[in-house]
TORGU-435631 format. One record per atom (N, C-alpha, C): residue number from 1; residue in three letters; atom name; x, y, z. Coordinates in steps of 0.001 Angstrom, whole numbers. Last residue first. Layout:
<sites>
NUM|Ala|CA|X|Y|Z
...
</sites>
This chain:
<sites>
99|Unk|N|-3693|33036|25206
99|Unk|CA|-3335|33044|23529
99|Unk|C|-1898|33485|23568
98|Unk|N|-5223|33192|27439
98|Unk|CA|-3296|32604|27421
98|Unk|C|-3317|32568|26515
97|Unk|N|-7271|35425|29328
97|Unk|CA|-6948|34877|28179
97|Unk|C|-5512|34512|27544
96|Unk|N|-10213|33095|31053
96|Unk|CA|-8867|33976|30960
96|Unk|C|-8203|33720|29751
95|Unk|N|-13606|34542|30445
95|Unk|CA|-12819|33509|30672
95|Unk|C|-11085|34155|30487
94|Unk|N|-16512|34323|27780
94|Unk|CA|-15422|34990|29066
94|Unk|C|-14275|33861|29232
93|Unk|N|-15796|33697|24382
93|Unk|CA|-16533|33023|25849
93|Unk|C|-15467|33954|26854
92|Unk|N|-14812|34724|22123
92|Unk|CA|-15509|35495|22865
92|Unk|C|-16405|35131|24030
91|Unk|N|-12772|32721|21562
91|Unk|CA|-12368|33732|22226
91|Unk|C|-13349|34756|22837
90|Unk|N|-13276|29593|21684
90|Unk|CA|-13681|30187|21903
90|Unk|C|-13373|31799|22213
89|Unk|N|-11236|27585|22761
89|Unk|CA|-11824|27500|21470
89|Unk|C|-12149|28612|20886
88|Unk|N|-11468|28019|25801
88|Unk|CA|-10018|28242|24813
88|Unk|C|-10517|28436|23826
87|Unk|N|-14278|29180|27440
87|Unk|CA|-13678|27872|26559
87|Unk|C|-12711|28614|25698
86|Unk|N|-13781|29765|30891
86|Unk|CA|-13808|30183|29787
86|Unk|C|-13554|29272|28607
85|Unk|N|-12322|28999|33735
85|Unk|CA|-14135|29094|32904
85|Unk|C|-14581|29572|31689
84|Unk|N|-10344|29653|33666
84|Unk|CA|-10904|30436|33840
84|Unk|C|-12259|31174|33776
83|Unk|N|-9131|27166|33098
83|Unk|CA|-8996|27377|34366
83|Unk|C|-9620|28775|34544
82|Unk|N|-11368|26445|30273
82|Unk|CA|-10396|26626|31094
82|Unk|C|-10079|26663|32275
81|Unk|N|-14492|23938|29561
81|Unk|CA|-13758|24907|30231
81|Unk|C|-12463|24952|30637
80|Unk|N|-15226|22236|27578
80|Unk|CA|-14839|23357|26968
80|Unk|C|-14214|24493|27921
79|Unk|N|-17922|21122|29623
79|Unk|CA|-16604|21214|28145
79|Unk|C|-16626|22447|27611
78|Unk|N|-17658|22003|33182
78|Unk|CA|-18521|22196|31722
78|Unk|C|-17164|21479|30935
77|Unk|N|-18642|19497|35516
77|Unk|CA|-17433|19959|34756
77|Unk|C|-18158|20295|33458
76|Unk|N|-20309|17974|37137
76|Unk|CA|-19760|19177|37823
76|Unk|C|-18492|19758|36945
75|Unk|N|-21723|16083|35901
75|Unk|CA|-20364|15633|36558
75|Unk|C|-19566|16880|36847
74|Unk|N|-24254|16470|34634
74|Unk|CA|-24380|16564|36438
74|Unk|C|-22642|15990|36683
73|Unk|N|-23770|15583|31198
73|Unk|CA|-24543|16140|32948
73|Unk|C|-24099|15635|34262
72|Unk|N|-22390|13570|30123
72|Unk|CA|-21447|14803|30743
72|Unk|C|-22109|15609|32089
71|Unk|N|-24913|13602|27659
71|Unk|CA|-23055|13512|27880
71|Unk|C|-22889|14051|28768
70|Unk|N|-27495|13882|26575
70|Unk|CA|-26812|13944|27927
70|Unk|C|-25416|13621|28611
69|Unk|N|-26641|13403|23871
69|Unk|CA|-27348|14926|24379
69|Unk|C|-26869|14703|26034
68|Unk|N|-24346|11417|23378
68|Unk|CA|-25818|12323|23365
68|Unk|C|-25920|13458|23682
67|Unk|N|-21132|12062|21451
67|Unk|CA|-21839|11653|22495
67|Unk|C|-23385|12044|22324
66|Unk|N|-20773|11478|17928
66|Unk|CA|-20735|12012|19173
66|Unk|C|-21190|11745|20497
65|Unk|N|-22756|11889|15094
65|Unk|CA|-21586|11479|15760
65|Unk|C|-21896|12292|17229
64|Unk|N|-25687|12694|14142
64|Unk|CA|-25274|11439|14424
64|Unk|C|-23995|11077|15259
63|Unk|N|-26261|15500|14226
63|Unk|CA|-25086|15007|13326
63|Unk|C|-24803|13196|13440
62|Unk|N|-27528|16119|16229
62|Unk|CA|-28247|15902|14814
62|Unk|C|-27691|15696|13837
61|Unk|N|-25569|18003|17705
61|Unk|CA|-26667|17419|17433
61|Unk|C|-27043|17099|16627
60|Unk|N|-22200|18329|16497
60|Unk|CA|-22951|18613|17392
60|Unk|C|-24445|17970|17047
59|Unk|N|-20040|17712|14679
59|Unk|CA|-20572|16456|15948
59|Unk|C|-21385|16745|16724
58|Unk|N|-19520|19295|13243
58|Unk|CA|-20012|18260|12430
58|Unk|C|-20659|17200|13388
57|Unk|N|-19270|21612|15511
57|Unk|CA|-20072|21519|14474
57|Unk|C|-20623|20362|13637
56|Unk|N|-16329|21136|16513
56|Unk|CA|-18103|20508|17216
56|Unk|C|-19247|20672|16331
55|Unk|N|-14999|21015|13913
55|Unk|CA|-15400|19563|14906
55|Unk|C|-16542|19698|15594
54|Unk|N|-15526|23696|13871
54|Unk|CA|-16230|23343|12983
54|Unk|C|-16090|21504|13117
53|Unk|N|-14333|24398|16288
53|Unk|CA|-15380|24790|16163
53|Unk|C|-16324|24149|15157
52|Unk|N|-11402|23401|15954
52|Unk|CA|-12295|22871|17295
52|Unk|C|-14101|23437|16825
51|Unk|N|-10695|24899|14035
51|Unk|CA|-11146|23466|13578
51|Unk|C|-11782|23386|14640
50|Unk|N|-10554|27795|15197
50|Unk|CA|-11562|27595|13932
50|Unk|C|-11390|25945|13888
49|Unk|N|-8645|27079|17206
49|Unk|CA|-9947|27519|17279
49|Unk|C|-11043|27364|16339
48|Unk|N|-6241|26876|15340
48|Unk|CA|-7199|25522|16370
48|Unk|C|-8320|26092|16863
47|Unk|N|-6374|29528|14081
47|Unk|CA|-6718|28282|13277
47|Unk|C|-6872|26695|14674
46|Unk|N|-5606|30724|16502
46|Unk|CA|-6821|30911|15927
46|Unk|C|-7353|29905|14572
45|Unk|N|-2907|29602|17495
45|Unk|CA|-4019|29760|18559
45|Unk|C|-5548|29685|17674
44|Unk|N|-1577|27930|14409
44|Unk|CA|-1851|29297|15624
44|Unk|C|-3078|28881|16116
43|Unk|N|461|25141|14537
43|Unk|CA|-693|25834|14624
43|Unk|C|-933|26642|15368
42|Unk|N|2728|23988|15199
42|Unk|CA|2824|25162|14506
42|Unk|C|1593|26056|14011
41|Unk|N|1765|21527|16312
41|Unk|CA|2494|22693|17125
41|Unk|C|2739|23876|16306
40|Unk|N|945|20383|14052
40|Unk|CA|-312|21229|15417
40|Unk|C|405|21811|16207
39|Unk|N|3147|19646|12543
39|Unk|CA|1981|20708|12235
39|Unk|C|1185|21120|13177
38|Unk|N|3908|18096|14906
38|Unk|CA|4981|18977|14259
38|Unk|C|3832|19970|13609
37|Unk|N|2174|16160|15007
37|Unk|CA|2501|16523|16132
37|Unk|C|3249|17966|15719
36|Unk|N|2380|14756|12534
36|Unk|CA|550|15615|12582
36|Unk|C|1317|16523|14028
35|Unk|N|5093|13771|13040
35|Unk|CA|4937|14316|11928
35|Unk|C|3500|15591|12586
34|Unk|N|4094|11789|15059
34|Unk|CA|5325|12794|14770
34|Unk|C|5048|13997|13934
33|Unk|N|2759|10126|13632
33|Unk|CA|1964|10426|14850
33|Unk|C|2962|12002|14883
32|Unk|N|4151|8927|11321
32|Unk|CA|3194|10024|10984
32|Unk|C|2614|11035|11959
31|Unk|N|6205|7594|13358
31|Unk|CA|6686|8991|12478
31|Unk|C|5949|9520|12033
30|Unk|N|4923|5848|14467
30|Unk|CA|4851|6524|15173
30|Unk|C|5802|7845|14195
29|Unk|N|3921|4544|11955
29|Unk|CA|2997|5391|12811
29|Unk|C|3294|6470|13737
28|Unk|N|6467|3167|11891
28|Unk|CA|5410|4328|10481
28|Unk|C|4509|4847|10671
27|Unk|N|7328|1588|13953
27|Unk|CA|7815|3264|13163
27|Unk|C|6881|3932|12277
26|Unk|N|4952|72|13371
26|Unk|CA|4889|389|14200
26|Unk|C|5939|1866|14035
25|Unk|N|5634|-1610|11210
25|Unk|CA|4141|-579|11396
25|Unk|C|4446|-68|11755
24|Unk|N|8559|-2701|11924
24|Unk|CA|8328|-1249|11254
24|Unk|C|6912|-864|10895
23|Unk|N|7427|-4851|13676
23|Unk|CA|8486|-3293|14237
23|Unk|C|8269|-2377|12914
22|Unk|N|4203|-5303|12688
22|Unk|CA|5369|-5707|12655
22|Unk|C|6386|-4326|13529
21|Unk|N|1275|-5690|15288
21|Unk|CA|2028|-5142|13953
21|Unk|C|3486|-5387|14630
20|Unk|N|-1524|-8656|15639
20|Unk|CA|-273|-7786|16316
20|Unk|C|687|-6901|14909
19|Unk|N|-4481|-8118|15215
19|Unk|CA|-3390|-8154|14960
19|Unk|C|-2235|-7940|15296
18|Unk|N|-6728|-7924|18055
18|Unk|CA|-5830|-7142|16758
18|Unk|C|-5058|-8024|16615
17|Unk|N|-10107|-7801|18876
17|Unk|CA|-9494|-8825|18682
17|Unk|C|-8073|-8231|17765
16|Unk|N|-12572|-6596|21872
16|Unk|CA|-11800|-6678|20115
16|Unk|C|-10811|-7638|20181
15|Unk|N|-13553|-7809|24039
15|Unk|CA|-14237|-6441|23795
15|Unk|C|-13763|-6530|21401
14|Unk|N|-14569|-9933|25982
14|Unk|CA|-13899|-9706|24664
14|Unk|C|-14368|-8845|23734
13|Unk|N|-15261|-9609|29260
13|Unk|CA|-16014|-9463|28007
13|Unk|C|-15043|-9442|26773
12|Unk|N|-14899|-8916|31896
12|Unk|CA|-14117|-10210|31496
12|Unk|C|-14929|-10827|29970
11|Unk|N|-15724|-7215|33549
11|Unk|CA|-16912|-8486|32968
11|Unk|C|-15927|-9634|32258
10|Unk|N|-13546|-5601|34247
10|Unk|CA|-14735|-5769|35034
10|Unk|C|-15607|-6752|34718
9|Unk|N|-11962|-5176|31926
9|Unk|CA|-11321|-6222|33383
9|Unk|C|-12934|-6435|34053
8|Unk|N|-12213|-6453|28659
8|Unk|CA|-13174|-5664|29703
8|Unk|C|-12802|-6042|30878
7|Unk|N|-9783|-6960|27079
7|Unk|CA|-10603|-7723|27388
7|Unk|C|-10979|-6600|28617
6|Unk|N|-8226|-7271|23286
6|Unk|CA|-8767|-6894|24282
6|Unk|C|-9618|-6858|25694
5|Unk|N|-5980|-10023|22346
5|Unk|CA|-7170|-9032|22513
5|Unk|C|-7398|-8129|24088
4|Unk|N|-3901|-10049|19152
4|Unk|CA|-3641|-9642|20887
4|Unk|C|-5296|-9233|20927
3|Unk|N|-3347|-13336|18255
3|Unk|CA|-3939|-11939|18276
3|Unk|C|-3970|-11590|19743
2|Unk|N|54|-15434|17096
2|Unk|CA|-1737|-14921|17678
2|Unk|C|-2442|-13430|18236
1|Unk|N|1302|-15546|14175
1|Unk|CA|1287|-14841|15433
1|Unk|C|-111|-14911|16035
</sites>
């Protein structure tokens, strides 16, 4: 089979190169994808709070992962905000509360 790649429309750069997968990779992903989908819907409000927190934690500064430090400036949008300016994650950030 030849490889499917990827290609940057704007530079026309060969960004990656895959494998194509067989029909059943492809079920076996999409039943694990299923599956993690089925546990995070049964996740309470306050256990996704506690991982979102200790994600930004392992990714916050000085962790190597993640965006920089200047991620995000000046695009007129905090992270982490609701429709109430408030971060979900977060219960003691102001903000509205849909728990």
């Amino acid at each position: 089979m030849s490889m499917i790649r990827s290609i940057n429309p704007a530079t026309e750069e060969l960004i990656a190169s895959y494998d194509p997968m067989t029909p059943q990779q492809i079920d076996e992903i999409l039943a694990k994808s299923r599956a993690a989908f089925e546990r995070w819907r049964g996740t309470s409000m306050d256990e996704r709070a506690a991982l979102v927190r200790r994600a930004g934690q392992s990714s916050g500064p000085g962790s190597g992962a993640g965006p920089g430090p200047d991620a995000g400036q000046g695009s007129g949008s905090g992270a982490g905000q609701g429709l109430g300016g408030g971060c979900a994650a977060d219960p003691d950030t102001p903000g509205d509360d849909r728990s």
